[in-house]
MARLOMAR-954107 format. One record per residue (C-alpha): residue number from 1; residue in one letter; x, y, z. Coordinates in nm, 4 decimals, m for minus. Layout:
N
<NUM,"A",<X,Y,Z>>;
...
END
This chain:
394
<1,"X",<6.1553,16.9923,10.2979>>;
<2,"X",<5.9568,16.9327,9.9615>>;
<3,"X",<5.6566,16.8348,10.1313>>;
<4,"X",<5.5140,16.6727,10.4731>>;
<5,"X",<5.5810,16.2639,10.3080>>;
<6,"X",<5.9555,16.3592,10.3098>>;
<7,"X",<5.9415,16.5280,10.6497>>;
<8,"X",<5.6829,16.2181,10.7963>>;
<9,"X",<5.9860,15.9936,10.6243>>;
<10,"X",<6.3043,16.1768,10.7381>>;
<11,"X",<6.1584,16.1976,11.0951>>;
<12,"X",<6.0454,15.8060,11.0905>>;
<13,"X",<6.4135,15.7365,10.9429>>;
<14,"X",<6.5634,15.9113,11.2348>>;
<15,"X",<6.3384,15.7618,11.5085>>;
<16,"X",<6.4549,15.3825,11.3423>>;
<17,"X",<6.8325,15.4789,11.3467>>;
<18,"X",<6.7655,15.6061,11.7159>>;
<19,"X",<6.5982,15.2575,11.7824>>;
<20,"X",<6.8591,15.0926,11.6419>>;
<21,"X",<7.1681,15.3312,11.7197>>;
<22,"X",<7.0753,15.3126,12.1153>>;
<23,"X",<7.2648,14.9585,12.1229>>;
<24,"X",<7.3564,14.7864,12.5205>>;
<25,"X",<7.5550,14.5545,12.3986>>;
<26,"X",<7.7866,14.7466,12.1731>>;
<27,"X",<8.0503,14.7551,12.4964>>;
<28,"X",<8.0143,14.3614,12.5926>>;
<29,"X",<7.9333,14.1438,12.2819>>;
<30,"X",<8.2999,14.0251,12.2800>>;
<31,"X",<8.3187,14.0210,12.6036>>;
<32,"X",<8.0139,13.8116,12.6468>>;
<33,"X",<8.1047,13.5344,12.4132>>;
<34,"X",<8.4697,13.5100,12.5978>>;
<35,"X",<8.2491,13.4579,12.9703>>;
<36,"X",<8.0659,13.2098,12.7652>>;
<37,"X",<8.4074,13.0182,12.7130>>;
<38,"X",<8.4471,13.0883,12.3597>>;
<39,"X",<8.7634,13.1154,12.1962>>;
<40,"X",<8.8957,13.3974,11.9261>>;
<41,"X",<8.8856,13.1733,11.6683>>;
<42,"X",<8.5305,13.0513,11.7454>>;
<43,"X",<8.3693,13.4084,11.7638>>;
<44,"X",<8.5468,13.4865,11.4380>>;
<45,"X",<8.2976,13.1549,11.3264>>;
<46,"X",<8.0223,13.2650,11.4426>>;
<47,"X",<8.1077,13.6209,11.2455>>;
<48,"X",<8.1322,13.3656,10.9313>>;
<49,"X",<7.8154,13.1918,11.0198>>;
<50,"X",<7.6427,13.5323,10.9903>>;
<51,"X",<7.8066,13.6016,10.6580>>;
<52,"X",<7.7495,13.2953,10.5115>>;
<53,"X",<7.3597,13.3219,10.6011>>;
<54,"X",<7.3614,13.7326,10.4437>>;
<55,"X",<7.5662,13.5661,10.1567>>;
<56,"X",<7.2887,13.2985,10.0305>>;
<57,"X",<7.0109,13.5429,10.0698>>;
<58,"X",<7.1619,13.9162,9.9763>>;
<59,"X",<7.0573,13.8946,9.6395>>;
<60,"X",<6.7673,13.7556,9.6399>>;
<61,"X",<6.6510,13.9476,9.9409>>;
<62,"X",<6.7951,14.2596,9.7182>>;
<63,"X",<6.5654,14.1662,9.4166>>;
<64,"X",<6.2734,14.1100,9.6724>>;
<65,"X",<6.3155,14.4536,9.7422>>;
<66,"X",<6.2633,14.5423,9.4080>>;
<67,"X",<6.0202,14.3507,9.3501>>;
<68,"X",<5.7701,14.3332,9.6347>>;
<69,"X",<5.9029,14.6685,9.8183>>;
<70,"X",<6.1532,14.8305,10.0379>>;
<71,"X",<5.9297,14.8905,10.3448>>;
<72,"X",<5.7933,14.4960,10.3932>>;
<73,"X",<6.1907,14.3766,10.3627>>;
<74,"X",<6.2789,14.6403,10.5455>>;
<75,"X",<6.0319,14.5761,10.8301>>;
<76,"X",<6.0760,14.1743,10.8377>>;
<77,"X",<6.4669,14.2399,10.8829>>;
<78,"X",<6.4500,14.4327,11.1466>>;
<79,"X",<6.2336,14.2527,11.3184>>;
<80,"X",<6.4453,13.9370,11.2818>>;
<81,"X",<6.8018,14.0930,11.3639>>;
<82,"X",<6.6000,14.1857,11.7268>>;
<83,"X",<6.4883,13.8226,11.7312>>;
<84,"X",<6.8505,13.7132,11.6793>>;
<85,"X",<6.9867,13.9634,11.9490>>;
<86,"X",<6.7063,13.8447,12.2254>>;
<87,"X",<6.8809,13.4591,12.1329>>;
<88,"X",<7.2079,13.5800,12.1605>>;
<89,"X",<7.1341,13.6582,12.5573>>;
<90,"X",<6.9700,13.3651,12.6194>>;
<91,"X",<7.2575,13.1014,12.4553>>;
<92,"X",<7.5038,12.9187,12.6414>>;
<93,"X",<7.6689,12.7153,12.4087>>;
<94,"X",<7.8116,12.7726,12.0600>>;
<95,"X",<7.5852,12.5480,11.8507>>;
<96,"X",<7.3214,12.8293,11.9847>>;
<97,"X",<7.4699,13.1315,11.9267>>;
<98,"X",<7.5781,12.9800,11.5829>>;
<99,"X",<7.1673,12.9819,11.5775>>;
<100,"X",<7.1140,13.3162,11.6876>>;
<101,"X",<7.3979,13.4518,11.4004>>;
<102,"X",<7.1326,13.2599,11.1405>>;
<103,"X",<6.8619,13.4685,11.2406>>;
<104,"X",<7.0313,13.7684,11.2950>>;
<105,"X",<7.2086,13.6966,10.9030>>;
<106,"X",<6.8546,13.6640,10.7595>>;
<107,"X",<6.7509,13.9842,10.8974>>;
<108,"X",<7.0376,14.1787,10.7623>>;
<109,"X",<6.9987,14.0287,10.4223>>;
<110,"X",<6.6607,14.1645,10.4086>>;
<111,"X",<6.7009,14.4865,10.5342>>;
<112,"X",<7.0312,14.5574,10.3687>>;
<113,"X",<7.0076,14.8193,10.1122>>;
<114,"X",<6.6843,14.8235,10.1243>>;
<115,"X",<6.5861,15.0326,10.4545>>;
<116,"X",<6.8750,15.3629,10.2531>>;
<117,"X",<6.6613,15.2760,9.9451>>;
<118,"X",<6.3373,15.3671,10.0647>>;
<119,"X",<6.4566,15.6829,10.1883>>;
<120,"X",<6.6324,15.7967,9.8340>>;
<121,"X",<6.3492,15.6515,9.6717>>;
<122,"X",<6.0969,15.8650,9.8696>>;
<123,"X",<6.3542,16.1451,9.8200>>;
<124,"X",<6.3845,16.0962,9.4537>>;
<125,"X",<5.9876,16.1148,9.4002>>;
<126,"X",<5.9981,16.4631,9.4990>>;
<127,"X",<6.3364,16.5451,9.3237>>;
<128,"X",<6.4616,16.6101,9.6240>>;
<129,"X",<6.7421,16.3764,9.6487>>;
<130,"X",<7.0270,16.5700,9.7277>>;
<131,"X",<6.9080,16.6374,10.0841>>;
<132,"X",<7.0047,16.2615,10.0684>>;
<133,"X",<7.3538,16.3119,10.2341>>;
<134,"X",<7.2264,16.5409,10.5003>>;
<135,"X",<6.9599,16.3305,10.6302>>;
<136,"X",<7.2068,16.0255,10.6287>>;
<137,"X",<7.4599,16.2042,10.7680>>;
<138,"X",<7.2495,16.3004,11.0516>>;
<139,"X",<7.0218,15.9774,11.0995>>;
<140,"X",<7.3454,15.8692,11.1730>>;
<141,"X",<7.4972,16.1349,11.3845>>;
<142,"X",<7.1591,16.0012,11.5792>>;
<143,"X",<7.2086,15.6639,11.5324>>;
<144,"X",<7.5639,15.7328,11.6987>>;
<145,"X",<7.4352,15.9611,12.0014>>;
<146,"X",<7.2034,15.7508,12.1046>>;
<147,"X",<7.4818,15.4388,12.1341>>;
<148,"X",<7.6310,15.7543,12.3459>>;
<149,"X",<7.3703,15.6932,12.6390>>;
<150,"X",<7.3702,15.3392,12.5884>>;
<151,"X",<7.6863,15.2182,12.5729>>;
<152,"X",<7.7695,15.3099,12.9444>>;
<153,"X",<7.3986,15.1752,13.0620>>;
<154,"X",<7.5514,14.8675,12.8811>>;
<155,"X",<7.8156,14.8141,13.0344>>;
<156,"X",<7.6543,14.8534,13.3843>>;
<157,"X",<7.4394,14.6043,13.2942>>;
<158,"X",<7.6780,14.3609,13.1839>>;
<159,"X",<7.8430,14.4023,13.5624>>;
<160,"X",<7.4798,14.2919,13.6714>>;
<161,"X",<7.3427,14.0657,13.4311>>;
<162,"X",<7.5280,13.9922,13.1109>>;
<163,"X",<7.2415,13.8697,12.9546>>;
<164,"X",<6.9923,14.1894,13.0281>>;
<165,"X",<7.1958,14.4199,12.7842>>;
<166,"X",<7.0741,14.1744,12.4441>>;
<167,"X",<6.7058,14.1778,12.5146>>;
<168,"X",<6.6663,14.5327,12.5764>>;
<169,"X",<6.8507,14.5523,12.2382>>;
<170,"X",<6.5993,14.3223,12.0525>>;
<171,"X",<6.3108,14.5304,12.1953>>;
<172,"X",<6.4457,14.8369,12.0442>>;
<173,"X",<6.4801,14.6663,11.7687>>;
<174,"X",<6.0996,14.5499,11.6955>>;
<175,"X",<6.0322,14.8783,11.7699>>;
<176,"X",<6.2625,15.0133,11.5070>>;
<177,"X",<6.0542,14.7925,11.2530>>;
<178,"X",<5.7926,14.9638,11.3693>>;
<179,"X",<5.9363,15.3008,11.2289>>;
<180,"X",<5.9780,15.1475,10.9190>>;
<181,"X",<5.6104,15.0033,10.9090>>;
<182,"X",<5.4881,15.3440,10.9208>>;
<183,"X",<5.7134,15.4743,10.6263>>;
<184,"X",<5.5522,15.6271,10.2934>>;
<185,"X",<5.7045,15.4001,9.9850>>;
<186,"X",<5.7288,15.5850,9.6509>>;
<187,"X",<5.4874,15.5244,9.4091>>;
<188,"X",<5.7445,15.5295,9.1231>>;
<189,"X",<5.9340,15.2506,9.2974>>;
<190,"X",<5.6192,15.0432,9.3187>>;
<191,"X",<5.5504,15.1088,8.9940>>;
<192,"X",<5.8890,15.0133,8.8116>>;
<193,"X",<5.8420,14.6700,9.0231>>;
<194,"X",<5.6056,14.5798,8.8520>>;
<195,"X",<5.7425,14.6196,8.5341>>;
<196,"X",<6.0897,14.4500,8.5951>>;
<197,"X",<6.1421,14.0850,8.5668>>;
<198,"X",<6.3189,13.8674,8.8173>>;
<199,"X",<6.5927,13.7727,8.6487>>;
<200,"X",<6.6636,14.0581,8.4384>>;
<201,"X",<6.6972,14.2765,8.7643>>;
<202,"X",<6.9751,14.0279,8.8877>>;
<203,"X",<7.1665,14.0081,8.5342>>;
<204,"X",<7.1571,14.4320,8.5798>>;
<205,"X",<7.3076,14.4279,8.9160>>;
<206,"X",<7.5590,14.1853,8.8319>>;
<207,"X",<7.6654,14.3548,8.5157>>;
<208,"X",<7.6484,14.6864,8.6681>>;
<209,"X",<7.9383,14.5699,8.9182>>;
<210,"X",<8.1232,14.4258,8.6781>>;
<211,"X",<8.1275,14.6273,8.3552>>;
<212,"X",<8.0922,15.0034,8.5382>>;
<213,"X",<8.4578,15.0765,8.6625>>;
<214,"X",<8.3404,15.3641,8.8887>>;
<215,"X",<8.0933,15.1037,9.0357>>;
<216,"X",<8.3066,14.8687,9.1049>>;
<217,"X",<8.5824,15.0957,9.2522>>;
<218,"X",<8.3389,15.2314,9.4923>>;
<219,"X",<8.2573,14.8754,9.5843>>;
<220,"X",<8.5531,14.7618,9.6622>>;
<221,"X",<8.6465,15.0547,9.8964>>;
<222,"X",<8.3581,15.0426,10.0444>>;
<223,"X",<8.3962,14.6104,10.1210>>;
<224,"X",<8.7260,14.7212,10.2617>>;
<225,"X",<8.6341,15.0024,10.4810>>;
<226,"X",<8.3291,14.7767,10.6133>>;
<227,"X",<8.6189,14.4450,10.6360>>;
<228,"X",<8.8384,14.7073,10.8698>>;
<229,"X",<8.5251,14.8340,11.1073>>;
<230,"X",<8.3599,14.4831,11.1618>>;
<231,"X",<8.7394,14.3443,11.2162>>;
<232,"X",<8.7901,14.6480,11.4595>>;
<233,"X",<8.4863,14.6469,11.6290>>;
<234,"X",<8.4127,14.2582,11.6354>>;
<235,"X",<8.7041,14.1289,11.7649>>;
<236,"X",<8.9408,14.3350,11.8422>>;
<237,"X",<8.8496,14.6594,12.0286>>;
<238,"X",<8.7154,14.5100,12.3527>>;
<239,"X",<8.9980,14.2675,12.4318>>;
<240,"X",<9.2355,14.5214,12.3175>>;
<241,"X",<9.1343,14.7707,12.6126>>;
<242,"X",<9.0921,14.4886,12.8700>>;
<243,"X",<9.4613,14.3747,12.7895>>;
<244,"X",<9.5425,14.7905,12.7851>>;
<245,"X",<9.4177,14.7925,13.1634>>;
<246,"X",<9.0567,14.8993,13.1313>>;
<247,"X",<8.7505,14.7441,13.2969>>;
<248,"X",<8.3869,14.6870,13.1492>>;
<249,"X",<8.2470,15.0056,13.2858>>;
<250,"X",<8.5025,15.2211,13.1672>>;
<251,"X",<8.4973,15.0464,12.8317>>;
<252,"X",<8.1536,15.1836,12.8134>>;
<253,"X",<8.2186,15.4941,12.8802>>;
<254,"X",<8.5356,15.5181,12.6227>>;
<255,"X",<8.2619,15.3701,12.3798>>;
<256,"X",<7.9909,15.6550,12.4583>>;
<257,"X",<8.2664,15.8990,12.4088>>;
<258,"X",<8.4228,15.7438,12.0817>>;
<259,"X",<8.0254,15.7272,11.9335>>;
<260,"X",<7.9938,16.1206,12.0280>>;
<261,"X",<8.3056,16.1762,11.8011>>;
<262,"X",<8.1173,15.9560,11.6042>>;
<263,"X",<7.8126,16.1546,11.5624>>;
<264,"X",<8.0525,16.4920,11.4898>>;
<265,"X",<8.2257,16.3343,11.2249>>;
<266,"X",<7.8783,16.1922,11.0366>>;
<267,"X",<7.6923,16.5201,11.0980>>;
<268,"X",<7.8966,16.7401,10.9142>>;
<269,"X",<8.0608,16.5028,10.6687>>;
<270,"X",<7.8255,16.5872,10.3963>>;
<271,"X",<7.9871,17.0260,10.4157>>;
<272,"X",<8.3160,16.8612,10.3636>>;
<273,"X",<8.2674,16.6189,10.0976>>;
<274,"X",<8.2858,16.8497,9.8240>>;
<275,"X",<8.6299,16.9974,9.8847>>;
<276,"X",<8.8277,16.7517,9.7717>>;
<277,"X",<8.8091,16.4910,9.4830>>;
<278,"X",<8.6223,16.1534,9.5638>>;
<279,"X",<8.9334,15.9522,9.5235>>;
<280,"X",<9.1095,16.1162,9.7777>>;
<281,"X",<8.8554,16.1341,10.0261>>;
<282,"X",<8.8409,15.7342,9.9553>>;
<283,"X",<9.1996,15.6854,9.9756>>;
<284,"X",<9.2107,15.9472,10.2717>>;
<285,"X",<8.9706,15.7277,10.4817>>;
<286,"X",<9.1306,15.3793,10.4346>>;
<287,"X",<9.4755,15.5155,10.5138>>;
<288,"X",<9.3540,15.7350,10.8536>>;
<289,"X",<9.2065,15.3955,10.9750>>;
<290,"X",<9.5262,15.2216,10.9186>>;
<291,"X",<9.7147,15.4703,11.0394>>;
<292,"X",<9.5273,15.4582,11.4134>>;
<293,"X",<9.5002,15.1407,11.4312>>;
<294,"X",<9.9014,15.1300,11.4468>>;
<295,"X",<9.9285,15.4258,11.6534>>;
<296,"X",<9.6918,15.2602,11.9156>>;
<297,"X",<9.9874,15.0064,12.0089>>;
<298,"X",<10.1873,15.2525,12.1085>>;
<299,"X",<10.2637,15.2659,12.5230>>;
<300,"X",<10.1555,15.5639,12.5938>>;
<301,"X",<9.7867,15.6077,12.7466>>;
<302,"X",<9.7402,15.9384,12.5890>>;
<303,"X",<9.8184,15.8192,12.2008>>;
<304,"X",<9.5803,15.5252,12.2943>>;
<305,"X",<9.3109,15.7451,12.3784>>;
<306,"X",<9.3575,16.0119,12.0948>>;
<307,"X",<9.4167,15.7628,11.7832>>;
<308,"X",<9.0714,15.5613,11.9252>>;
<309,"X",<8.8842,15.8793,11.8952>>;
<310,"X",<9.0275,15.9886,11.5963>>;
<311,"X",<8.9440,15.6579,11.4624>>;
<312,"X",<8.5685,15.7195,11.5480>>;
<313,"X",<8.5955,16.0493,11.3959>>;
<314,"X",<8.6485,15.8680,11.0832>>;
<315,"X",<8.4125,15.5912,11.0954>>;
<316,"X",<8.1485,15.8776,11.1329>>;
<317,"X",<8.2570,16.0348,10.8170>>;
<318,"X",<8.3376,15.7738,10.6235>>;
<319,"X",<7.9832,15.6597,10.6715>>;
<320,"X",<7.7762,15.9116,10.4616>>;
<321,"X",<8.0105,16.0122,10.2404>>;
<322,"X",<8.0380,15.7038,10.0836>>;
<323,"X",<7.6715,15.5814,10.1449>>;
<324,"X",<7.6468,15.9231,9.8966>>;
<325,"X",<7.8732,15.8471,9.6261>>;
<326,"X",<7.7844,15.4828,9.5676>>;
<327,"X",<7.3820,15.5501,9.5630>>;
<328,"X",<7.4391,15.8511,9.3175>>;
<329,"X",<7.6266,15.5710,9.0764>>;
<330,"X",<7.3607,15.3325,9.1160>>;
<331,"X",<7.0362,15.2941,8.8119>>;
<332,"X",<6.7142,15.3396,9.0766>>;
<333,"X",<6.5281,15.0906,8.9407>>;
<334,"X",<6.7688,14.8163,9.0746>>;
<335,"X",<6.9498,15.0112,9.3504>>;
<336,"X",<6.8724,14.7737,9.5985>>;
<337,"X",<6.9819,14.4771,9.3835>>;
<338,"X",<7.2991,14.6393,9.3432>>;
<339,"X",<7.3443,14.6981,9.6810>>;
<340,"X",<7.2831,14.3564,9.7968>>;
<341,"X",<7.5150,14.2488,9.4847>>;
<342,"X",<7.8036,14.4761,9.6677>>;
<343,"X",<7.6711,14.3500,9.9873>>;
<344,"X",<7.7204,13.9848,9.8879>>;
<345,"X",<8.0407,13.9835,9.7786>>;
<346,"X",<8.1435,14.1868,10.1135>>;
<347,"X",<7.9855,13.9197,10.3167>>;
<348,"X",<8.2045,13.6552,10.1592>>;
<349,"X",<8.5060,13.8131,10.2508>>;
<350,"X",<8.4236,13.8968,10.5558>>;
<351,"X",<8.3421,13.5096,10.6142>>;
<352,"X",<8.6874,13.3860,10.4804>>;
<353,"X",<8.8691,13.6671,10.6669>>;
<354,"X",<8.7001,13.6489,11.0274>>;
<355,"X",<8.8556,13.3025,11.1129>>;
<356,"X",<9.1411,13.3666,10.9685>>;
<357,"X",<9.1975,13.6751,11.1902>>;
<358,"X",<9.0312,13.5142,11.5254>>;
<359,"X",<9.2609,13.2350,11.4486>>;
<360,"X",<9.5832,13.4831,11.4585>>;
<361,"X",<9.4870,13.6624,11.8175>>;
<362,"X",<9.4728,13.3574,11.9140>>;
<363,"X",<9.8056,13.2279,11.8003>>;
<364,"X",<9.9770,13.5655,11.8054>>;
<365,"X",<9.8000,13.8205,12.0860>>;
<366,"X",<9.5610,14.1215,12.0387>>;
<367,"X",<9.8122,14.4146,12.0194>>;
<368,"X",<10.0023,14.2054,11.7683>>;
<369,"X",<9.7487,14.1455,11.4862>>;
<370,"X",<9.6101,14.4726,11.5218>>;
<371,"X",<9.9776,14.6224,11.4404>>;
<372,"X",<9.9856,14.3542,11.1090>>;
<373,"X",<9.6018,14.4890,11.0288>>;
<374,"X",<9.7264,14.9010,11.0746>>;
<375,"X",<10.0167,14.8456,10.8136>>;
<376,"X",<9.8340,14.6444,10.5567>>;
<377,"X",<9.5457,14.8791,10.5951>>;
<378,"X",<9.7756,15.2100,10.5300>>;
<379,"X",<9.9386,15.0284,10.2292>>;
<380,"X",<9.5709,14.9862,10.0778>>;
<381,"X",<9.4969,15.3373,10.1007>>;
<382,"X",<9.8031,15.4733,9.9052>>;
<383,"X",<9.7721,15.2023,9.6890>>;
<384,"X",<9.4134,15.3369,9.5897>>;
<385,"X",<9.5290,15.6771,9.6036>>;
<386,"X",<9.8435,15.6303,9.3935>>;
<387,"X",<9.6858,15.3974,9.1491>>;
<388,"X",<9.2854,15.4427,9.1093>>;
<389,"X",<9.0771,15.5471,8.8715>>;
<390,"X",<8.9538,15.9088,8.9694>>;
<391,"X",<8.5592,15.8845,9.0023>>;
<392,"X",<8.2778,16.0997,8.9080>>;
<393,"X",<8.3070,16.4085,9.0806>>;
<394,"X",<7.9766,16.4527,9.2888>>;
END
């Protein structure tokens, strides 16, 4: 390391991502909401609700950033998404939990892009930010092994008390904020804050995404690879393995074993990166997510198992190596406005597609939309293959 702020930084980074990563309810949350009585379509709302909030505040929250500092925004969304999780275990009806979703969007809004950019910032300060990849590739290998040991404790608890699982999370959570509290900010970020003005930082980040081809590539792979998780994960995966014959606890244990693959696949993402062109690790990762998801319908128990895994494997890759290659395109004084430009525009998708797709389970079954999902999802990642501009090599 360049000097003891980046290693005091790196090691608070990795504490908050183990905060954060060790997760209850990443087993139930689906599951909860259908005890509650709630239908597909209704969950998919509440996915919207949580959109819509992130999408009236990303920007500004994303200027903020820039403005006022990462760490503060950073601290004040965590700190809100564990308030949000805590109301999420104590609601009982929809109109609350569409509550809880407000709170938990505000939180995200403000710590979106701006908890990564006050690590590359730090980094960046002491020209040292190509260990970038590596230490987000492992904060997140982290992140993942500690959902390892908590995904099964989860699921236990669900079997006990459904609602136990959400405030442990939210505790984690302040405590995560915490981490972030105690974060060094760089001194060249707080400096060019103070010399950019409000409006000219959100005209950048616009134009940025707009004009910059290799920007706006990169975003849109990156909305689509986030659309196909949060679909996955959201909706889908938890009443797909009920329907498939599994119970809550081994759910949780399928999901600790899925988040170790996880971890492999993020950990050494960042040696593997450079052996093929960005483009085609892009394409590659869109079309290997499809191409699971359809092989998970199949009958047999064993291709179930081995094209859920191999889906994790590629969740954990996917997550650094593009986290890398969008930062490295991105102007630092207005990284974080960019990111919450990206971020807004993802969120608004997101909010027109989640009722849509809740909407079709419930009209058309689980295994059925997933299989519609798989093939449109393969077609995409050809289609960027075949047919996109090749990016900056990095």
């Amino acid at each position: 390391m360049a000097s003891s702020t980046i290693r005091i930084n790196t090691l608070l980074y990795y504490a908050a991502h183990i905060l954060s990563g060790a997760s209850f309810i990443i087993p139930i949350t689906v599951l909860y909401y259908l005890s509650r009585g709630l239908q597909f379509f209704e969950i998919g709302l509440l996915g919207s609700v949580f959109l819509f909030t992130s999408l009236l505040l990303e920007i500004p929250t994303g200027v903020l950033a820039d403005r006022v500092g990462r760490k503060i925004v950073s601290v004040s969304g965590f700190f809100l998404i564990g308030l949000g999780t805590i109301f999420i275990g104590i609601g009982n009806s929809f109109e609350f939990f569409m509550l809880a979703q407000v709170i938990f969007g505000i939180g995200a809004a403000l710590r979106s892009g701006a908890d990564t950019s006050l690590l590359y910032d730090s980094l960046r300060e002491q020209n040292a930010e190509n260990l970038y990849s590596k230490i987000e590739g492992k904060s997140y290998a982290l992140f993942s092994v500690a959902g390892v040991i908590a995904a099964p404790m989860g699921a236990y608890l669900f079997s006990w008390n459904n609602r136990l699982p959400f405030f442990l999370d939210g505790f984690l959570l302040f405590l995560a904020a915490l981490a972030y509290a105690l974060m060094h900010e760089s001194k060249n970020q707080s400096k060019a804050k103070e010399q950019v003005n409000y409006i000219q930082a959100f005209t950048v980040g616009l134009q940025q995404l707009i004009r910059s081809a290799n920007i706006r590539q990169m975003m849109f792979s990156l909305i689509l690879v986030s659309l196909i998780l949060s679909t996955f994960g959201g909706l889908i995966s938890q009443p797909f393995l009920i329907d498939r014959g599994f119970d809550v606890t081994h759910i949780g244990y399928l999901f600790a074993v899925a988040l170790l693959i996880q971890s492999f696949g993020s950990f050494y993402a960042h040696k593997f990166n450079h052996y093929w062109s960005a483009r085609t690790n892009v394409a590659a990762i869109i079309f290997l997510l499809g191409v699971f998801l359809l092989t998970m319908t199949l009958p047999l128990l064993a291709i179930l198992l081995l094209s859920y895994l191999s889906f994790s494997l590629i969740k954990g890759f996917q997550y650094p190596i593009l986290k890398t290659y969008f930062q490295a395109l991105l102007p630092p004084p207005f990284r974080a406005t960019i990111l919450s430009t990206q971020n807004t525009l993802e969120n608004l998708i997101g909010m027109l597609f989640f009722p849509i797709a809740g909407l079709a389970i419930d009209k058309m079954g689980v295994t059925e939309s997933m299989t519609i999902f798989g093939v449109m999802i393969s077609i995409a990642g050809l289609a960027i293959f075949l047919t996109g501009r090749k990016p900056t090599t990095l």
